[in-house]
C-alpha positions in Angstrom: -95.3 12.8 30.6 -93.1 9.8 30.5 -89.5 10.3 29.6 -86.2 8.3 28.2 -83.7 10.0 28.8 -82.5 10.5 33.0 -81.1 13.5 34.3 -77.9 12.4 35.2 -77.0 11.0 32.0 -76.5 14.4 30.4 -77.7 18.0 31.3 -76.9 19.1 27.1 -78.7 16.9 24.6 -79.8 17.1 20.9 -82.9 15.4 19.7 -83.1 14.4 16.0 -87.0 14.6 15.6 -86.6 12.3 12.4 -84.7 9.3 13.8 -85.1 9.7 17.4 -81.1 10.0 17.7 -79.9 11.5 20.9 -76.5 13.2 20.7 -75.1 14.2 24.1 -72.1 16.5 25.3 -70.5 17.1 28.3 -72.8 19.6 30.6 -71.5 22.8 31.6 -71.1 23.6 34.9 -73.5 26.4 36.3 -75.2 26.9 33.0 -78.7 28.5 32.8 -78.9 30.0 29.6 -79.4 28.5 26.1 -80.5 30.2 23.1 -80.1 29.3 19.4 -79.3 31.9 17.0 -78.2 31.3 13.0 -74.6 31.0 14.5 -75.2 27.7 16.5 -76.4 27.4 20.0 -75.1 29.7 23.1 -75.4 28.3 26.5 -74.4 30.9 28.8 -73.0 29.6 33.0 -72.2 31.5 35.9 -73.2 31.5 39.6 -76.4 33.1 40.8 -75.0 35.1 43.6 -71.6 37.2 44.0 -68.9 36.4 44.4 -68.3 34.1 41.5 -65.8 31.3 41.2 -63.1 31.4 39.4 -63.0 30.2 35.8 -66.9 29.8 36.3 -68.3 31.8 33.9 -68.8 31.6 30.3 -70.6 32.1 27.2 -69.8 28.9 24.6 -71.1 28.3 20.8 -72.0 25.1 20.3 -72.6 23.5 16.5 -76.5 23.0 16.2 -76.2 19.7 14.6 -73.0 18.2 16.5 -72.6 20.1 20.0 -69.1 20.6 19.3 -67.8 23.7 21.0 -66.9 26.4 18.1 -66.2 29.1 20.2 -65.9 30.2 23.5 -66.1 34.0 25.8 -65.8 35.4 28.6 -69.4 36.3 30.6 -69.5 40.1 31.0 -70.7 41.6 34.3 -70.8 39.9 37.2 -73.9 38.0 39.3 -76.9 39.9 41.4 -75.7 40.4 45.2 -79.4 39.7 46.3 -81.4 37.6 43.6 -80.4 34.3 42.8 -80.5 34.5 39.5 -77.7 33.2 37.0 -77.3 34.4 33.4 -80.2 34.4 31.4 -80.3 34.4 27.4 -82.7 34.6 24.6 -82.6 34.9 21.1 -83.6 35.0 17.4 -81.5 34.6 13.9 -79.9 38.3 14.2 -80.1 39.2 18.2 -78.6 37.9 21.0 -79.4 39.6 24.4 -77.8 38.4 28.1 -79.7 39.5 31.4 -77.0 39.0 34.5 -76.7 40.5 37.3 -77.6 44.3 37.6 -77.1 44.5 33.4 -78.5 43.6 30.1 -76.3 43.0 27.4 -76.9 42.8 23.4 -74.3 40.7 22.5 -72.8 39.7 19.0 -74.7 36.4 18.2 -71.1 35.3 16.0 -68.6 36.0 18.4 -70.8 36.9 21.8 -68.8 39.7 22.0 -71.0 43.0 23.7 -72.1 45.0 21.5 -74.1 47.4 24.3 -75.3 46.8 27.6 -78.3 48.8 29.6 -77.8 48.9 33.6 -80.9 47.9 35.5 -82.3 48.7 38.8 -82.0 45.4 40.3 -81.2 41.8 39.2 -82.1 40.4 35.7 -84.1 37.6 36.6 -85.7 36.5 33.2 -85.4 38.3 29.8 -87.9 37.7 26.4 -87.6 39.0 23.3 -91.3 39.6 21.6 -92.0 37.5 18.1 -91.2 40.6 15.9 -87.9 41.0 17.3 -88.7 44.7 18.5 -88.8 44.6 22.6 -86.9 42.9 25.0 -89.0 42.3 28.0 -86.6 41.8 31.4 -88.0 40.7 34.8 -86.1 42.2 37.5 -86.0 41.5 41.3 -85.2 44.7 43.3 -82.5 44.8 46.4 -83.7 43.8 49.7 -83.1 47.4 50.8 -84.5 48.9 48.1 -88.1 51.0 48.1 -91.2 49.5 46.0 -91.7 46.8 43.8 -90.0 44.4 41.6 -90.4 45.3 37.8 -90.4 44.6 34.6 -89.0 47.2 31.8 -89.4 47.1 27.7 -86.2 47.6 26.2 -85.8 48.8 22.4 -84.6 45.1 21.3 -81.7 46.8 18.9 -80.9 49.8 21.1 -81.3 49.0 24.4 -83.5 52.6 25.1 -86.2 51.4 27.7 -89.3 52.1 26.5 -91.9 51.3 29.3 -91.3 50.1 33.6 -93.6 48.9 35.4 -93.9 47.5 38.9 -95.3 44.4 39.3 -95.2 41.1 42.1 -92.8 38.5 43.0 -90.3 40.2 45.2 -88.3 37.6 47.3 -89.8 34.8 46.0 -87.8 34.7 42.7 -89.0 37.8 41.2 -90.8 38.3 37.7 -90.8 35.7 34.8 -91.4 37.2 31.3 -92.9 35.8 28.5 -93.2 38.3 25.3 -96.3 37.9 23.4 -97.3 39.5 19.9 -99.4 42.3 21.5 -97.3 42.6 24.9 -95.9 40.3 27.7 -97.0 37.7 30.0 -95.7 38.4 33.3 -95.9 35.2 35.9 -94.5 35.4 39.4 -95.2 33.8 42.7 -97.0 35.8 45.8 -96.4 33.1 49.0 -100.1 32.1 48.7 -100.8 31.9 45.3 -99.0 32.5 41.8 -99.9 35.0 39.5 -100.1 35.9 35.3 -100.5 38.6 34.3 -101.0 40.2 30.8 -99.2 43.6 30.3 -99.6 45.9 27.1 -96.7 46.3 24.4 -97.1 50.2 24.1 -96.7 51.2 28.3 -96.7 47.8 30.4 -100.2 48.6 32.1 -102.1 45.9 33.3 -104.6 44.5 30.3 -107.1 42.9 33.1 -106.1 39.8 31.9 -104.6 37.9 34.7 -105.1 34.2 36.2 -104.7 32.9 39.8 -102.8 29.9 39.7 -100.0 27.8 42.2 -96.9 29.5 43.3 -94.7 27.2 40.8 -96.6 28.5 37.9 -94.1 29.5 34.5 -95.4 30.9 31.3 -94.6 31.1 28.2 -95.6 31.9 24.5 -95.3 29.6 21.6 -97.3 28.4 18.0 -99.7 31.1 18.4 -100.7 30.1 22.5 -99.9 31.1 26.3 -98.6 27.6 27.7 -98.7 27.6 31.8 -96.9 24.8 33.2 -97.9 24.1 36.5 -96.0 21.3 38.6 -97.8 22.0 42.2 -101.2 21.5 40.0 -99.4 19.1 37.7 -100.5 20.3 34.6 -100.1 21.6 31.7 -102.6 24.5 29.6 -103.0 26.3 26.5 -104.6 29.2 26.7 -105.4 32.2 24.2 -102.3 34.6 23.9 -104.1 37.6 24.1 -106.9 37.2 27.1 -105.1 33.9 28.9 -109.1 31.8 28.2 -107.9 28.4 28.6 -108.0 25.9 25.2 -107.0 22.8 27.0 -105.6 21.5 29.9 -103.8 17.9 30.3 -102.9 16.2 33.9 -98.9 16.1 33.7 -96.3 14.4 36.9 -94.5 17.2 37.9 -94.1 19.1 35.1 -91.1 21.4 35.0 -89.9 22.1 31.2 -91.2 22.7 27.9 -90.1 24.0 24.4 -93.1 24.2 21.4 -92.5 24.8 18.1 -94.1 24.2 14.7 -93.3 20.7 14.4 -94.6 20.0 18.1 -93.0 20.3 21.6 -91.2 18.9 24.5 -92.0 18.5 28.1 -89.6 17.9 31.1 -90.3 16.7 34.2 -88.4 14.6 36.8 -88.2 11.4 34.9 -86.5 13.0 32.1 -87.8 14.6 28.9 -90.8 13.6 26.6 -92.1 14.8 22.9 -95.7 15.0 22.5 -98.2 16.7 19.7 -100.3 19.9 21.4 -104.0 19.4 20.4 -104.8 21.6 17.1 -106.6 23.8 19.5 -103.4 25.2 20.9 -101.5 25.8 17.7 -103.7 29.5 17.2 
């Protein structure tokens, strides 16, 4: 992919798909979580390791159409002693959930108040809440010290109750990424070798026997009815089926490092700055 728009021009940017009008706002400093909800658009920053700076962490509302701030709170909890792994957000019209540090937090998606918050055995590393808005999936990276595996737990995605654990691979080496998928989650992580996907079932997290073998940079996610794997040691980009991980295509991309889908096409990131493109009908389910 080819992109316009450099890196050090701005680090928050919003794309009118119409026009091709960039807006732009100032970036905020140690940010590494954005979500949209029916509110506006939450970027959440904070350090990936204690301790944290002072005045460095946040959770701000930003208008959806202007990037003006409309609000602004404090981040609960504080950073992973071991992982490091800032805040991570995700998000539909009516939920809001935070993964930081040893915690998971259901937050108002209005005010970003908590409304509940789940303690976790280890440090959030990525959070995904499934298309139907039931589970939260939450990759977590265990302490050094600590026995076993890294994991991944279902969480009840209005309660917080865990519903399934499961260990699974990626300890020290940036732990489990999550990806929620109609019938379960996507689990991608790197092994010092190799990198890994997995498929995991909704109901108890137990392996499918769906799983690839890819590059240690590999990232997954779930979008417009397919499992995209972005690649940037293999530099590419693939579709694949959501439920068995068969590949539909595959494109050669530079260093690929970003992408967002949605119905009315995607965007891909790499170190030249940001690109739209049209996935092949074969992608779109």
């Amino acid at each position: 992919a080819s992109g316009g728009f450099a890196r050090g021009q701005a680090k928050r940017s919003r794309i009118d798909r119409s026009a091709g009008a960039v807006t732009r706002a100032t970036a905020t400093a140690n940010a590494s979580g954005i979500a949209e909800t029916s509110a506006g658009i939450w970027v959440a920053a904070g350090p990936g390791t204690a301790p944290a700076p002072a005045n460095s962490t946040s959770l701000t509302l930003f208008d959806a159409g202007t990037l003006q701030v409309k609000r602004q709170a404090p981040l609960p909890g504080q950073p992973g002693s071991d992982a490091n792994a800032g805040p991570q957000l995700d998000a539909n019209a009516s939920l809001l959930w935070l993964g930081y540090g040893n915690h998971v937090y259901r937050l108002d998606p209005n005010t970003g108040n908590p409304l509940l918050n789940q303690a976790l055995p280890g440090t959030a590393v990525s959070i995904s809440l499934d298309p139907t808005g039931q589970r939260l999936y939450v990759g977590i990276e265990v302490p050094s010290n600590a026995n076993g595996q890294d994991r991944i737990l279902a969480l009840d995605a209005s309660t917080g109750a865990t519903l399934a654990s499961a260990e699974t691979g990626g300890r020290g080496l940036g732990g489990p990424h999550v990806a929620g998928a109609p019938d379960g989650v996507w689990v991608s992580y790197a092994t010092g070798t190799m990198g890994a996907v997995e498929h995991r079932s909704a109901v108890n997290l137990t392996a499918t026997g769906n799983s690839l073998r890819t590059s240690n940079t590999i990232h997954a996610i779930v979008g417009v009815g397919a499992l995209w794997l972005i690649d940037g040691m293999a530099q590419q980009l693939t579709c694949a089926d959501p439920g068995t991980g068969a590949t539909r295509t595959t494109s050669p991309e530079t260093q690929p490092e970003a992408f967002v889908v949605d119905s009315n096409g995607a965007y891909l990131g790499d170190p030249t700055g940001v690109a739209a493109m049209q996935p092949p009908a074969a992608c779109r389910g």
